[in-house]
Each structure stands twice: as C-alpha cells, then as structure tokens.
C-alpha positions in Angstrom: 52.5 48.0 -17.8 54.5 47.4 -14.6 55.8 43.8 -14.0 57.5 43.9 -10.9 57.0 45.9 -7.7 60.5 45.5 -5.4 60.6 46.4 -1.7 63.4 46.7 0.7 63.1 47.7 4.5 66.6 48.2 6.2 65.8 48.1 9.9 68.6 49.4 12.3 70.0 46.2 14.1 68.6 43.4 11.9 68.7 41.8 8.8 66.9 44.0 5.8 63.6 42.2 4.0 63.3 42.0 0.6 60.0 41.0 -1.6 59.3 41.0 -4.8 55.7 40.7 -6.2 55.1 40.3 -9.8 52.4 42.3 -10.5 50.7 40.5 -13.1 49.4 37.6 -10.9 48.5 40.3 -8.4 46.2 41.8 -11.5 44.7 39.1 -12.1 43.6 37.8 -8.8 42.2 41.0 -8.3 40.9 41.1 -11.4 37.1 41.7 -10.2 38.0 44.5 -7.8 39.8 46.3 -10.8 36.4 45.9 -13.0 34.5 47.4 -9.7 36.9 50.5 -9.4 36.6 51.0 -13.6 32.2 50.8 -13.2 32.9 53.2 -10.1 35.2 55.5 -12.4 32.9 55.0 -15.5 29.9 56.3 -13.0 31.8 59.3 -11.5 32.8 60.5 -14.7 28.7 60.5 -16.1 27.9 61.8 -12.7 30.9 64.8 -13.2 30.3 65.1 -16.6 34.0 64.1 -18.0 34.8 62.2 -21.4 35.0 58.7 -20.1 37.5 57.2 -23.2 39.6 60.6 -22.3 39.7 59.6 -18.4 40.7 55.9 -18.9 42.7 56.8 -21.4 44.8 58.8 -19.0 44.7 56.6 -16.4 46.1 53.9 -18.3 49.2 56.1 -19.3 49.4 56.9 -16.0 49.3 53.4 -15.2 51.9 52.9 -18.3 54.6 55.3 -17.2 54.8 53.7 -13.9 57.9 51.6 -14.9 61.3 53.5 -13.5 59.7 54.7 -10.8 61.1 54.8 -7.2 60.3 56.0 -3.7 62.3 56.1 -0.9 61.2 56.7 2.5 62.9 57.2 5.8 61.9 57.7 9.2 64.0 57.5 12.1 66.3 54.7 11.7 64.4 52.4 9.1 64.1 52.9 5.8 62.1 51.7 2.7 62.3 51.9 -0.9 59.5 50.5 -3.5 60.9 50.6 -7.1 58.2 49.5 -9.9 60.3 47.8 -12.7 
C-alpha cells in the first residue's frame, strides 16, 4: 500500500510548493467513504454480473502497485509532479 503521496508545483516567478500527505491518516479519516465506494463496487458488480473477490482482488493490486509511480504535468509555465512512494 502507498504511504506517501509527494507534490511539487514550480510556478514561473515564485517560490515552488511542496506537500507531503501521508496517506495512511488520509485512509483512515476517510475510512467511511472508502466502505461506501466498496458497497457501491460490491452492487455494480451483482448488478453487471462480475466475480466480486476477482474485482476487489484486482483493485487492490492495482491499489498495491501504485508505489513508484510518478506523473508529471506541465502547462504553460507551471509545472507539477505527484510521485506516490
């Protein structure tokens, strides 16, 4: 599971921001929005007919692989970059 989401905003003629949120507080305080969106997920899958276990399952390895992961986005003169550590 992730434990840090990092991002940096360079803006042209100022100082750039930095924040770091660790994500497990940010879990848990929404905690009860996460148990909504799994009910919602567990109800779309009965209502599309998919193997609930097998769709969880992949969302949590998607959720897993996260780690490493970096995007980088630019337009005009600012920039910002989100890396999940």
């Amino acid at each position: 599971m992730p434990q840090l989401l990092t991002v940096r905003v360079k803006r042209p003629d100022r100082r750039p921001i930095r924040v770091w949120v660790p994500l497990l507080p940010a879990v848990l305080v929404l905690s009860p929005v996460v148990v909504l969106a799994v009910l919602a997920a567990v109800v779309a899958c009965q209502v599309f007919r998919i193997d609930v276990v097998r769709a969880l399952g992949t969302g949590w390895r998607i959720v897993s692989a996260l780690p490493g992961t970096r995007f980088d986005l630019e337009y005009s003169r600012t920039a910002v970059l989100v890396a999940i550590r």
